[in-house]
C-alpha positions in Angstrom: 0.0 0.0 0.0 1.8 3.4 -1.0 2.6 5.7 2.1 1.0 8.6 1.4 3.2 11.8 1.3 3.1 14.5 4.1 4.5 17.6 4.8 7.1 16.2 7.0 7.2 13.0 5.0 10.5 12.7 3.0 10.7 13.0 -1.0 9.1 9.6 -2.8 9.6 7.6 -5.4 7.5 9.5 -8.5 6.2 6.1 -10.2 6.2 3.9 -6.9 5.2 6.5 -4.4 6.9 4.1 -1.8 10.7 4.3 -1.6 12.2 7.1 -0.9 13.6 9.2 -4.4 17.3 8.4 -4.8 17.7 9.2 -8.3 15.9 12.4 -10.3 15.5 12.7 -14.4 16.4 16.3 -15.2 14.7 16.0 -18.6 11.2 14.7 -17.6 11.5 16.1 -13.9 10.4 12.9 -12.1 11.8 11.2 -8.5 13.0 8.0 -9.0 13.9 5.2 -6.8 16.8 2.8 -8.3 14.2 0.4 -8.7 12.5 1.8 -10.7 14.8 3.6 -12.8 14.8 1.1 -15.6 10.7 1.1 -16.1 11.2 5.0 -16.4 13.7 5.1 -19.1 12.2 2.3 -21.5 8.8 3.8 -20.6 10.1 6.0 -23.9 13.1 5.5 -25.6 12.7 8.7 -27.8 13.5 11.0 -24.7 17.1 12.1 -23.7 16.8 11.6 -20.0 19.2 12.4 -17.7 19.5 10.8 -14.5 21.8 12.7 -11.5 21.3 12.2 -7.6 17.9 13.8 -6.4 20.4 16.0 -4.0 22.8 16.4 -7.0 20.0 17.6 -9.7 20.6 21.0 -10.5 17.3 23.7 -11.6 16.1 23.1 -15.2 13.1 24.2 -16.9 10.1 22.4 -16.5 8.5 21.9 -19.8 4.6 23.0 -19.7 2.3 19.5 -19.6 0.0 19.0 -22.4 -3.9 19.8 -21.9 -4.8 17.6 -24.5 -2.8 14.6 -23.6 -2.5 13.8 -20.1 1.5 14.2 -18.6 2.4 14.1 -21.7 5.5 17.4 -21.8 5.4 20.0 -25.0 8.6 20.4 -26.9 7.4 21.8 -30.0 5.9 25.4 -30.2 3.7 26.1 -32.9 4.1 29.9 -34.1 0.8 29.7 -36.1 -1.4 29.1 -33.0 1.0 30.2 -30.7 0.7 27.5 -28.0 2.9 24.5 -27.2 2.1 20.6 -28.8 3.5 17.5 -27.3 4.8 14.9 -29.6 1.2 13.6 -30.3 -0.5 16.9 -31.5 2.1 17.8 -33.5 1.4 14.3 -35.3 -2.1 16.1 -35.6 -0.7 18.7 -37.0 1.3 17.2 -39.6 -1.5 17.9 -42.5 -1.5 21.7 -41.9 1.1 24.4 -43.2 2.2 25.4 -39.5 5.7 26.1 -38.4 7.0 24.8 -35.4 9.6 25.4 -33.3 11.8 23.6 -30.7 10.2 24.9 -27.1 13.5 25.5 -25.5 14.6 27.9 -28.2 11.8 29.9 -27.6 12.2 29.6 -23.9 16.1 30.9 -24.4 15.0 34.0 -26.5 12.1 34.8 -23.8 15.2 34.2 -21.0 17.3 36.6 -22.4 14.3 39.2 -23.2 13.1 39.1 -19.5 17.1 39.2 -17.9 16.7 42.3 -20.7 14.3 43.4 -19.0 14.9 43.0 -15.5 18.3 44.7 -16.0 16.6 47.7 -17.1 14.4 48.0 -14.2 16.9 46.7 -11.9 19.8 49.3 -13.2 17.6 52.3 -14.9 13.8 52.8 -14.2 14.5 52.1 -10.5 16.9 54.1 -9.7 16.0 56.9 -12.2 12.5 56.7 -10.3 13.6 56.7 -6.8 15.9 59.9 -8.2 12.5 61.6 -9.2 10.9 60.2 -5.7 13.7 62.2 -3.9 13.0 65.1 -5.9 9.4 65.4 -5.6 10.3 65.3 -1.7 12.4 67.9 -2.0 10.3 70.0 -3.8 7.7 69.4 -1.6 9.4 70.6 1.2 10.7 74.0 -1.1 6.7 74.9 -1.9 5.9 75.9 1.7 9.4 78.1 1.6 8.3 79.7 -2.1 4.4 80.1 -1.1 5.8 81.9 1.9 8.1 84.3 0.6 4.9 85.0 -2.3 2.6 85.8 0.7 5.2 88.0 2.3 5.7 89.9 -0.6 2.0 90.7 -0.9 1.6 91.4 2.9 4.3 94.0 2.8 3.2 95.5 -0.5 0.0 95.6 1.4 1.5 97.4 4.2 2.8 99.9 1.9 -0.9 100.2 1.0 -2.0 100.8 4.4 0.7 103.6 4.7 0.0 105.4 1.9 -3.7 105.6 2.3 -2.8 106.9 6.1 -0.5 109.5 4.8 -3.4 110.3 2.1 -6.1 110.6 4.8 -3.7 112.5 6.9 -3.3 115.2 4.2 -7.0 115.4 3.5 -7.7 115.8 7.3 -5.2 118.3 7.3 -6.8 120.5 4.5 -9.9 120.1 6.4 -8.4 121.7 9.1 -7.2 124.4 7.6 -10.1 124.9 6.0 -12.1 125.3 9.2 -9.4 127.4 10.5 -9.8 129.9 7.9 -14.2 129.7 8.3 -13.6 130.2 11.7 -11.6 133.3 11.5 -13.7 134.8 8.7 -17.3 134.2 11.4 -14.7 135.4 14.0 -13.7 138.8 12.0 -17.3 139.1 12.0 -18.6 138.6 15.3 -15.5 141.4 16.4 -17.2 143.5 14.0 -20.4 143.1 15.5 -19.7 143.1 18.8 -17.6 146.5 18.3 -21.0 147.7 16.8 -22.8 147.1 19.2 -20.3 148.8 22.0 -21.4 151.5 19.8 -25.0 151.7 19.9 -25.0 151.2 23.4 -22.3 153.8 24.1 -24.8 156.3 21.6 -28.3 155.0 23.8 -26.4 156.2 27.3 -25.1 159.8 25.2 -28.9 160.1 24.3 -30.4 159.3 26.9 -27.7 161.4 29.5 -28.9 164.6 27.0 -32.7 163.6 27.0 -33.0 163.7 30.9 -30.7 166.9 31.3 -32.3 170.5 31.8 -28.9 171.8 29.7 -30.6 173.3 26.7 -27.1 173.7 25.4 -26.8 169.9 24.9 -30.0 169.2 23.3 -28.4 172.1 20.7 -25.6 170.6 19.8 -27.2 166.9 19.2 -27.1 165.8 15.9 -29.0 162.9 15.2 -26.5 161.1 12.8 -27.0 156.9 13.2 -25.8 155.7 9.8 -22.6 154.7 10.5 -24.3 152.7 13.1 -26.3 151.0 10.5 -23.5 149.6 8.8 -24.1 146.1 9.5 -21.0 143.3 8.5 -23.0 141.7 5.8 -23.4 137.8 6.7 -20.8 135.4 5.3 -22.4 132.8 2.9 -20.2 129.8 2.8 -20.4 126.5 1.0 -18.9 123.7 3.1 -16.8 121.2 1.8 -18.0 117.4 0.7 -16.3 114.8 0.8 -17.3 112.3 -2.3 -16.0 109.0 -1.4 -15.3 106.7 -4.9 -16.7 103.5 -4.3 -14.3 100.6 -3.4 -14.3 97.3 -5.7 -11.9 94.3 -5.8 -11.7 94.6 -9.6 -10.9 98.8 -9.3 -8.2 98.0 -7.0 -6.3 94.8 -8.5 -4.7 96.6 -11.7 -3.7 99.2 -8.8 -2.4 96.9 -6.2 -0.7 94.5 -8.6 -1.3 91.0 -10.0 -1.1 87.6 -9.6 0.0 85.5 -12.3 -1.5 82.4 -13.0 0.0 78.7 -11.9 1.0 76.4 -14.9 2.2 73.2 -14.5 3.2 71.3 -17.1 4.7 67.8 -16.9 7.5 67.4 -19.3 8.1 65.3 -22.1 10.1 61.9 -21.4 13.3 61.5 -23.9 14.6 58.6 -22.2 16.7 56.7 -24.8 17.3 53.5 -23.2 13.4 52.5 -22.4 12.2 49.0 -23.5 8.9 49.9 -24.6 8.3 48.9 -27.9 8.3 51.4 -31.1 4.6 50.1 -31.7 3.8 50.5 -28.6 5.4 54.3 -28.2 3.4 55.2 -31.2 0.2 53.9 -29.6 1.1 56.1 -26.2 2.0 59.5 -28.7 -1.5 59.0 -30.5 -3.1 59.0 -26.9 -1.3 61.8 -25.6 -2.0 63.7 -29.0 -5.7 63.4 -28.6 -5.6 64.2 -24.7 -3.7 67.7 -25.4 -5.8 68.4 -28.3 -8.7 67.3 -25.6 -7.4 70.4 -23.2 -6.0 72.9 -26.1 -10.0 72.6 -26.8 -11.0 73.2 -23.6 -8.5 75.5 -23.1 -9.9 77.7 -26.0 -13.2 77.3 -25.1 -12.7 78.5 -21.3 -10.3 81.7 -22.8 -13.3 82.5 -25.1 -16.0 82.2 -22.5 -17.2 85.3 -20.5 -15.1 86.1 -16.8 -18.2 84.5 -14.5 -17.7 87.1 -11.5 -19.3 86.6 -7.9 -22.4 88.1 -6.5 -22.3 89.8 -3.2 -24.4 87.9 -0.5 -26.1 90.7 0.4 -26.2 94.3 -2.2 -24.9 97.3 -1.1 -25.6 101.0 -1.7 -23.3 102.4 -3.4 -24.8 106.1 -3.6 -28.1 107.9 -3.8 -29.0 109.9 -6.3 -31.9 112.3 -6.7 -33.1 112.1 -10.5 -36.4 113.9 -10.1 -38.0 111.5 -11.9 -41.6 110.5 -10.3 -41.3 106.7 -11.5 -38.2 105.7 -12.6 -38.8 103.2 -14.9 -35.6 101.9 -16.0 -31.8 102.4 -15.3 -28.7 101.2 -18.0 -25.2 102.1 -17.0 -23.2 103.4 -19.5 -20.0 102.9 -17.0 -18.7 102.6 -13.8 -19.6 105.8 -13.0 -22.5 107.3 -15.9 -25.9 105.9 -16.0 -28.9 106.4 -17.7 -32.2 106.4 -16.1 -36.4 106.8 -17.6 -39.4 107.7 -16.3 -43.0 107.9 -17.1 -41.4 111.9 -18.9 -40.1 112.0 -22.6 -36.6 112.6 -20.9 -33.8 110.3 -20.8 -31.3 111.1 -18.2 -27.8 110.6 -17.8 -26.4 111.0 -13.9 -22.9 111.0 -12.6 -22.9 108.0 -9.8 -19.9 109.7 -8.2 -21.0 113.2 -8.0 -25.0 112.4 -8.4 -25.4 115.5 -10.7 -27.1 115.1 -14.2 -25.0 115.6 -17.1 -27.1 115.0 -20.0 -30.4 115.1 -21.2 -32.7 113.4 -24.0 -35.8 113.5 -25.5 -37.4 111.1 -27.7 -38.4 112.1 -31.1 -42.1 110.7 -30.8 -42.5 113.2 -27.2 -43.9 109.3 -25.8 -42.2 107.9 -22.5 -39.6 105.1 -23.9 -41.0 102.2 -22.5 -37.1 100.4 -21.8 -34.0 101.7 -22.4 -30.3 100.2 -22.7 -26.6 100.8 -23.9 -24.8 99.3 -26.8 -21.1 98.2 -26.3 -20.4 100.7 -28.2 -22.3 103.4 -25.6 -24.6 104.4 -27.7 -28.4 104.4 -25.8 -31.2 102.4 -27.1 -34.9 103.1 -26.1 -38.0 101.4 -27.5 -41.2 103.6 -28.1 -44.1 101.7 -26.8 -46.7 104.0 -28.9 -45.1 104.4 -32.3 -44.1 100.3 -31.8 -40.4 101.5 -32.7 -36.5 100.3 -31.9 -34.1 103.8 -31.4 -30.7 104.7 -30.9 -28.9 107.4 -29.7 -26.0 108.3 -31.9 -24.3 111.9 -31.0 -27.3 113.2 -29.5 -29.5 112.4 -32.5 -32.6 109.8 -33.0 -32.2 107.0 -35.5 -35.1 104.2 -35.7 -33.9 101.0 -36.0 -37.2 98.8 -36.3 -40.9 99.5 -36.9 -42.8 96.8 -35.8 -46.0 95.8 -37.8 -49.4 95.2 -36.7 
């Protein structure tokens, strides 16, 4: 009865599965005991075996077993199908055109293509890769060091910012002051004037009234009743105080001031490396997909330049000025920049207000005498109204009226 093998069992006999392997055939890769060493080789003459010691036999290849015929080993390769035949299907294949080749040949050629292979990630793409690794880390550890000294640089141009604006107030607060200084000593000048007058129409109601209750005769002679030069009144100072017309504040007003902030581009670059085993077929195939992924983003890129800038909306809006158009229902209101706009009303007049200064600087009225019904502005600025009652299209080009369309029925 045959002793069945364990993993602490010793190495068997492969045909007897009893006694213990002495003797090991290199070509067919089989244990044998020296009993039964005889059976194996006349089992088929054809083969080449060769016997060693099992603790003597040295690492050959194992030839791939047949599917087709059971332990039988392939030799032959067939280039056609590309699979390996024993000796019995290449019998079958005798009556087709197929060309075969010896196995071990093939498995020589695929030896020195994978040592090939292994050398050059073994010698090259490793090390060249762990070379990049310890760049990447280092370059890593730069960005925080770079990205630093960039914030830095806009803090302190910031700074400079801060102090020139408090050197700009400071200048203005100072005109301000003497501004006041000089209204205060012109009301001043005045009130000494006044007061000065009235010293004097006090001093001439005592002189009166000392010659109305004396019995001197002699006094109420000489009295001359002259009060003009008390009527001379310092005439009342009319003054228009300064304003101050703040401009209003916007991120995009102030970035071409402050400075800019180019844009990131990273862009990886193009691999040259001579001694790579990729296959030319296989380089081509990798070209034509990186062609068609930057044409992809060229595209895209294009398409993004030529779309508009999408800017963001404040949470909340915010008044940015008041301005008093006189207008009882203001229909409509076009800006014609950051600082004109055009406003409408249920009036014939189209008006065109400074935002800034809040005054009205322009005037127009449509050639029909009817309210416009809408108004807007060309890129051009040139105004556009549309005439509800004559069913017309207008613009506004130096001040004079062209209609555009007439709309029927």
């Amino acid at each position: 009865m045959a002793q069945p093998n364990t993993a602490q069992d010793v190495m068997r006999c492969d045909l007897c599965e009893t006694v213990i392997a002495q003797m090991y055939c290199e070509f067919c890769h089989v244990k044998l005991c020296k009993g039964c060493i005889g059976e194996h080789v006349s089992s088929d003459l054809t083969k080449p075996h060769t016997l060693t010691g099992f603790y003597e036999r040295r690492s050959s290849p194992v030839l791939p077993k047949c599917s087709l015929h059971n332990k039988k080993t392939c030799e032959i390769h067939c280039k056609e199908c590309d699979s390996p035949l024993c000796a019995d299907c290449v019998i079958s294949h005798q009556q087709r055109t197929h060309e075969f080749q010896n196995i071990m040949d093939i498995y020589k050629s695929k030896q020195k293509e994978i040592e090939k292979n292994l050398e050059y990630l073994e010698n090259t793409l490793c090390l060249k890769c762990e070379k990049i690794a310890s760049e990447v880390k280092t370059e890593k550890e730069n960005l925080d060091k770079e990205y630093s000294k960039l914030k830095t640089a806009i803090s302190e141009h910031g700074e400079d910012w801060h102090n020139a604006i408090n050197i700009l107030v400071n200048n203005m607060k100072s005109k301000v002051y003497e501004m006041k200084t000089q209204h205060l000593q012109a009301v001043s000048e005045r009130g000494t004037e006044i007061d000065k007058l009235i010293q004097a129409v006090h001093q001439t109601i005592t002189d009166i009234n000392d010659i109305s209750g004396s019995n001197d005769i002699s006094k109420s002679l000489l009295f001359k009743p002259s009060l003009e030069h008390l009527q001379k009144i310092p005439p009342k100072i009319s003054a228009v105080l300064p304003t101050f017309s703040p401009k209003p504040i916007s991120e995009d007003q102030l970035s071409p001031w402050f400075g800019s902030l180019s844009s990131l581009s990273i862009t990886p670059e193009q691999n040259t490396d001579s001694n790579s085993i990729i296959q030319k077929d296989e380089r081509c195939q990798m070209v034509d997909d990186l062609s068609s992924i930057n044409m992809k983003s060229t595209q895209k890129s294009r398409e993004a330049a030529s779309s508009p800038v999408i800017k963001q909306l404040l949470d909340e809006p915010q008044t940015v000025t008041t301005i008093h158009t006189g207008n009882e229902n203001l229909y409509s209101v076009a800006c014609l920049s950051d600082e004109e706009i055009w406003t409408c009303d249920n009036s014939s007049t189209m008006k065109l207000f400074s935002i800034n200064q809040g005054s009205r600087l322009k005037s127009i009225t449509t050639k029909s005498q009817n309210a416009p019904t809408d108004i807007a502005v060309t890129n051009s600025g040139d105004l556009v109204y549309t005439d509800f009652w004559d069913k017309t299209v207008n613009i506004v080009k130096n001040e004079e009226i062209q209609m555009v369309i007439r709309l029927q029925n």
